[in-house]
N, C-alpha and C positions, 0 to 999 in steps of 0.2 A: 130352017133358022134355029140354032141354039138358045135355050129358056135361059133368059138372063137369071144371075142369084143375085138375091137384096143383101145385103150389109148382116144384116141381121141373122142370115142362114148364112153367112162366110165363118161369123163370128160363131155361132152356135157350130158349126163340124170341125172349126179350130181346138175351139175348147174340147168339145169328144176326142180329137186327137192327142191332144196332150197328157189326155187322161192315163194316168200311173198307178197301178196300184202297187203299194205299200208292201214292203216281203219281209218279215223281219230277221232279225239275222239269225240263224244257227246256233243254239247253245252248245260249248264243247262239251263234248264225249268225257264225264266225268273222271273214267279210268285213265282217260289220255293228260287231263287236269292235274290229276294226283302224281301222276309219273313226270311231268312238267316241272310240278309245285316242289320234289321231290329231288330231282335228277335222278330218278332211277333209269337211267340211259337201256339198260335192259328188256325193261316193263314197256319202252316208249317206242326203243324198237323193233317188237314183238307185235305191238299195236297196230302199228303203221305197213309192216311187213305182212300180217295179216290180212288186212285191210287191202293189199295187191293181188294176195294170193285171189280172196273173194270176189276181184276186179276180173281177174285173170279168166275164172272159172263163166263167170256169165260173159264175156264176152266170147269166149269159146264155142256156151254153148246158144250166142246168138248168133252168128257168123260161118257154124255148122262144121268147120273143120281146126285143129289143129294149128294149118298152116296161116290161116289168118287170126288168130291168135297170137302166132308167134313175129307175123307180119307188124301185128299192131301192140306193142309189148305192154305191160299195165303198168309200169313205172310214166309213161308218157301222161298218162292221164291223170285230171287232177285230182289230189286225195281228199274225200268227202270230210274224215277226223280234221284234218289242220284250216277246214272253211267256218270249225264251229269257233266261239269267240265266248269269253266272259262276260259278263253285266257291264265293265267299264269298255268293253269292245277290244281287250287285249285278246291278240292271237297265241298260239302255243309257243313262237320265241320268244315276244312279249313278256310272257309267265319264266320260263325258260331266263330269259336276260337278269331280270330283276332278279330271283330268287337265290341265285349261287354263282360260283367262284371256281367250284374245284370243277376236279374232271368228268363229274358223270353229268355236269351240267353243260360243261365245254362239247362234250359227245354228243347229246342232245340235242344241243343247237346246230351243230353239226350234221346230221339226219336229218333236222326239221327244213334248214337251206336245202340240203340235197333232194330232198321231196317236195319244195314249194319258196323258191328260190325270190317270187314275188313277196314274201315276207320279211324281207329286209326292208322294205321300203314300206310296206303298212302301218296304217297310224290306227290308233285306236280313238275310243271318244276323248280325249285332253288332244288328239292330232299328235301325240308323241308316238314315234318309235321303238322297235325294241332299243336301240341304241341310247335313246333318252333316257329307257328304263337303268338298262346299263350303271350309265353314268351315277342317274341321282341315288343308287341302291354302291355306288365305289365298287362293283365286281371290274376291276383293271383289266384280270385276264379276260374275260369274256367280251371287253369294250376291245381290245386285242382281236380277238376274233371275229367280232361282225367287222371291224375296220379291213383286215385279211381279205374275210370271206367277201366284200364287198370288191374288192377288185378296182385296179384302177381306171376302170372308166365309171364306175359306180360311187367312187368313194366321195371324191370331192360333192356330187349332191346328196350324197346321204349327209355327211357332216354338217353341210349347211343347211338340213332341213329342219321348218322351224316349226315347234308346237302352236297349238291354239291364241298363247299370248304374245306369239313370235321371239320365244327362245330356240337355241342351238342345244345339243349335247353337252358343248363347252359349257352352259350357263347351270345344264343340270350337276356340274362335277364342282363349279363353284359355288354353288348352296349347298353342295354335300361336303363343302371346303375337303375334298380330295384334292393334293397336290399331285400325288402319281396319274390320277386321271386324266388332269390337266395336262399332261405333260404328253399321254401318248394320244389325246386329241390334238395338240397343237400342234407336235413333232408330225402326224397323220398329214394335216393342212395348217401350218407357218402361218397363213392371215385368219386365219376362224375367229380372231380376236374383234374383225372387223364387222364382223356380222352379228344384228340385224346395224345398218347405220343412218340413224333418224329414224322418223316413223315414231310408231306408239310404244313399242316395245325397248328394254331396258340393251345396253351392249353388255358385253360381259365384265368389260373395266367397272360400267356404273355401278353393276354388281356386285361386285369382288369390294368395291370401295364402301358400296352400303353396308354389307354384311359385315363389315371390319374385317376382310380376309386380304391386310395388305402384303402379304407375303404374295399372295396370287395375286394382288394387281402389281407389283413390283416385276414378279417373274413374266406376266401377259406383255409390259413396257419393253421388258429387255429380249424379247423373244421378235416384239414388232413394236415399231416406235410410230406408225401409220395407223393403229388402230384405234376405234372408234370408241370416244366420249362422251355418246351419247345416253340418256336417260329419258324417262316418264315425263309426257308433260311442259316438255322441251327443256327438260333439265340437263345440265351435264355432268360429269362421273364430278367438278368441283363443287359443285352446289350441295351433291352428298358430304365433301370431305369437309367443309366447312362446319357442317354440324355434329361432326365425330374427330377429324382427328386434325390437329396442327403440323402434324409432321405428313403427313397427307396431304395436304394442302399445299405445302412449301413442296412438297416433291412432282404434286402437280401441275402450279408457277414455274415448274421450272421446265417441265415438257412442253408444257404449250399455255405462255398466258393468253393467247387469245378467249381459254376459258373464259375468265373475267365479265368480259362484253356482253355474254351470253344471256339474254333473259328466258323465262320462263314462260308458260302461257299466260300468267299472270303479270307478267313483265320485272318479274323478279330476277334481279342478277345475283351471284354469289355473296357479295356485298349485303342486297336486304336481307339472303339468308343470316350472314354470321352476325348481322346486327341485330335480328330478331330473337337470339336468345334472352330468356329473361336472366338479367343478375339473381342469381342463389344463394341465400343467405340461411346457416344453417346449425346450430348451436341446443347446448343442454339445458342448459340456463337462463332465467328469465334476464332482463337487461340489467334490474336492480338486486338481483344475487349473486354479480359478478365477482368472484375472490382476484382483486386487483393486485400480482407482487412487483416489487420493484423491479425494473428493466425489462417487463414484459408489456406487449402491447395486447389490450383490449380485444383486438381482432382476435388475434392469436389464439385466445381462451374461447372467445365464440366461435371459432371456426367459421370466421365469415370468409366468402370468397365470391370471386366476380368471373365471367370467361373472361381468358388472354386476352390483353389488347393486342400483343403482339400478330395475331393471324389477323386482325382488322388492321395493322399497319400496312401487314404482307400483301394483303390485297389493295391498300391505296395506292403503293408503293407499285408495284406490278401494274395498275391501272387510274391513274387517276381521275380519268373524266367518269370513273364510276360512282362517283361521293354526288356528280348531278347529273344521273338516270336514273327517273321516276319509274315507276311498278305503272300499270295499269290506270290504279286508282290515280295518281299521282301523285303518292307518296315518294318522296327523295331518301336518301338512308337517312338521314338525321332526322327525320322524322320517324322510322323505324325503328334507329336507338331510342329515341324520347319515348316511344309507344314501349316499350321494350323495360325500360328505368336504365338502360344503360348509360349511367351519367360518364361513365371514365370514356366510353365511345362516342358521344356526344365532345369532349372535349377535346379529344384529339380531331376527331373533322372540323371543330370550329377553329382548333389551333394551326392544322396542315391546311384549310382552305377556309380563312372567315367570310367569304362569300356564299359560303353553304347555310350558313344561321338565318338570311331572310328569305329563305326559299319557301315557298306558300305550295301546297296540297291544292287539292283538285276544290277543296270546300275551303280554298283561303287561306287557310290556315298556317303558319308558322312552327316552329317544334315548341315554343311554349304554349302555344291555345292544345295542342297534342299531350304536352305533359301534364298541362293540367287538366282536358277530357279526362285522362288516364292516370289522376290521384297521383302523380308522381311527383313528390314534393321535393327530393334531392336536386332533382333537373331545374325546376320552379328556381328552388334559392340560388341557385349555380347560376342563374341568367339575371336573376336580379341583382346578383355582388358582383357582377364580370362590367365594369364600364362600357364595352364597347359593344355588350349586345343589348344597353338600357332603347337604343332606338325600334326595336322591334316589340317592345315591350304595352306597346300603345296601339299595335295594327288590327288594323279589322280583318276579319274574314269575312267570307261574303252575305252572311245574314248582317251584318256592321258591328261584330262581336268582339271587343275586346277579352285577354287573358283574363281582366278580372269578371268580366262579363261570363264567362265560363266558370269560375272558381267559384261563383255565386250561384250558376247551375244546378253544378254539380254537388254543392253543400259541404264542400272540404274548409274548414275555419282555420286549419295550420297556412292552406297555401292561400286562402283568402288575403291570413293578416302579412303574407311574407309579401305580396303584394302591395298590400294596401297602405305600408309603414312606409314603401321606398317611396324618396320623392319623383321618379322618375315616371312615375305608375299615372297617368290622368284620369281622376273616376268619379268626370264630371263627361265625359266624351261620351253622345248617344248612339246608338246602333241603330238598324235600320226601322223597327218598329218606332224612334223617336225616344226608346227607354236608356236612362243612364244605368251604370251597378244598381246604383240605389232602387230606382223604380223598378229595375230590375225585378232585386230583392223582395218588395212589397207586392208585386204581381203574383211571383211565385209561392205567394202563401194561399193556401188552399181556402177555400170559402165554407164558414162554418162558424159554431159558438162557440168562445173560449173562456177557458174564465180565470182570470189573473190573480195571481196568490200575493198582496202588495205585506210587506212586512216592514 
């Protein structure tokens, strides 16, 4: 009868099995490094040719005759130089790729395929390619030749191979904003524009739109009109253009507004982006050294200025049920203007949709308990002189905290008094601890000795 094994001795000679030791990799052959780093195509194929001869000789003389030697050739076998590797784990094409352009680089890599063919497709520690190296270093002719030398049963998964962060070659030619690189990856693979799509990793449109390189996202559009808008984070290539360019924007509305829809993992649509800029106000002079002449405006001389309303039009316009989809939090965009001071964006959602002004946040709140957390007194007076939003002017949030209940908080005396002069303001209404403003006010004084200067 067979000795049974316990649990415990299955798991202990599992684990012995598994056991791996650790080999670390091969450092390259210095001389072969320098003729790499170099393109001395010469020096690299003297190395390597070398390096056969010496193959050659001991297999000779372990195999005892000639004829098995010549049986078993030493070109078949692999070459010891092109297994050693650099600190970042780049191979000899790797080095090769990146470094040059002209011809004794082109020759180089040319011998280094010919001798170890599986180095097209090795990545090093970043998971990039020589081909990625290629790219991000703009050597065109060389990115030419691994695409060649790759053949067409190779090529289409070499292009789509992605580094460490899940880019393409494509993505390393548009951070190097190379246009001719771009061209002969694409021209290689027509859809490469599509890769990675979703996931963690940025597409190449998101890219090109980040980087401001819209010449390359223009030319990516017009090459493949299926290609992928995807970004970081569940962003798409709109959420970038909304925070750089208007004409970006408009030229992306107009390939696909289903953009719009889109939220974030945060639940931010393009919308919270462009309304989260703050207004920038930006000038030489203090406000009371202003040299006033006739028929100029005030602005003018301070150089004050706000973002376009226009691109928050373009995007109402294009989508409207985005003015009520809340983020996460449950912030709505008007509450992201108000957080924001953008009072011109505040006004046109209250004027394109006055249903949007009583929409309450996750903590109750309205955009003016919002603009005045957030000191913004332009927004404050803007809702206090508009008749039609005096009704929200009184709501609780959900501690039972009136606007002024807030403005009392937070110790602003500008948007206290712009509140507290309107009749429309009640600041006798208690919140939920049973405090009115006033008791409010009196709580919030610190407990200590004072001592009053009476004159």
């Amino acid at each position: 009868m067979a000795a049974s094994i316990t649990s415990a001795e299955r798991s202990s000679s599992l684990n012995n099995a598994v056991e791996i030791e650790f080999v670390p990799p091969t450092p390259m052959n210095p001389e072969l490094l320098v003729a790499a780093c170099h393109g001395c195509h010469t020096k690299l194929t003297s190395l390597l040719n070398s390096e056969d001869q010496d193959t050659a000789i001991v297999v000779e003389i372990d195999r005892g005759t000639s004829t098995a030697a010549a049986s078993s050739p030493a070109s078949s076998s692999p070459s010891l130089l092109l297994q050693g590797v650099t600190s970042d784990g780049d191979s000899a094409l790797h080095v090769v790729a990146a470094a040059g352009d002209g011809d004794g680089y082109l020759r180089s890599a040319e011998v280094i395929h010919g001798k170890a063919r599986h180095l097209l497709e090795a990545r090093n520690k970043g998971w990039k390619t020589p081909l990625h190296c290629a790219a991000r270093a703009g050597n065109v002719e060389m990115l030419t030749l691994l695409i060649r030398l790759a053949g067409e049963e190779r090529v289409r998964a070499l292009l789509r191979t992605e580094n460490g962060v899940g880019e393409t070659a494509l993505h390393e030619a548009i951070r190097a904003g190379d246009v001719r690189a771009v061209d002969v990856l694409m021209t290689a693979d027509p859809c490469l524009a599509r890769v990675p799509d979703g996931g963690a990793g940025s597409s190449p449109l998101y890219l090109a739109v980040a980087l401001r390189r819209y010449a390359i996202a223009r030319d990516l559009h017009k090459r493949d009109s299926q290609l992928s808008c995807s970004g970081p984070g569940g962003q798409n290539a709109l959420h970038a253009a909304v925070l750089r360019s208007e004409e970006m924007t408009k030229l992306l509305l107009e390939w696909n507004k289903q953009l719009t829809k889109q939220q974030d993992e945060h639940g931010n649509t393009p919308l919270h982006f462009a309304l989260s800029l703050e207004s920038v106000t930006r000038g030489m002079l203090p406000l009371y050294a202003v040299p006033v002449k006739k028929g100029k405006a005030i602005a003018t001389l301070l150089n004050i200025s706000e973002q376009p309303l226009e691109l928050t039009r373009q995007l109402l316009e294009a989508d409207a049920y985005s003015a009520f989809q809340p983020d996460r939090e449950g912030s709505f965009p008007i509450h992201i203007a108000a957080s924001a001071g953008r009072l011109s964006a505040v006004k046109v959602l209250v004027t394109m949709f006055p249903g949007c002004a009583g929409l309450c946040d996750s903590d109750g709140r309205t955009f003016v308990h919002v603009a005045v957390k957030k000191k913004r007194y332009s927004i404050v007076a803007y809702a206090c002189q508009t008749p039609a939003l005096s009704t929200i002017l009184n709501k609780h949030d959900i501690e039972g905290n009136t606007a002024l209940h807030l403005a009392v908080e937070v110790g602003d005396w500008m948007i206290f008094a712009r509140l507290f002069v309107n009749n429309k303001v009640d600041f006798n209404l208690p919140n939920n601890k049973k405090h009115t403003p006033l008791e409010f006010s009196i709580n919030t004084i610190p407990t200590g000795l004072y001592c009053l200067l009476v004159i």
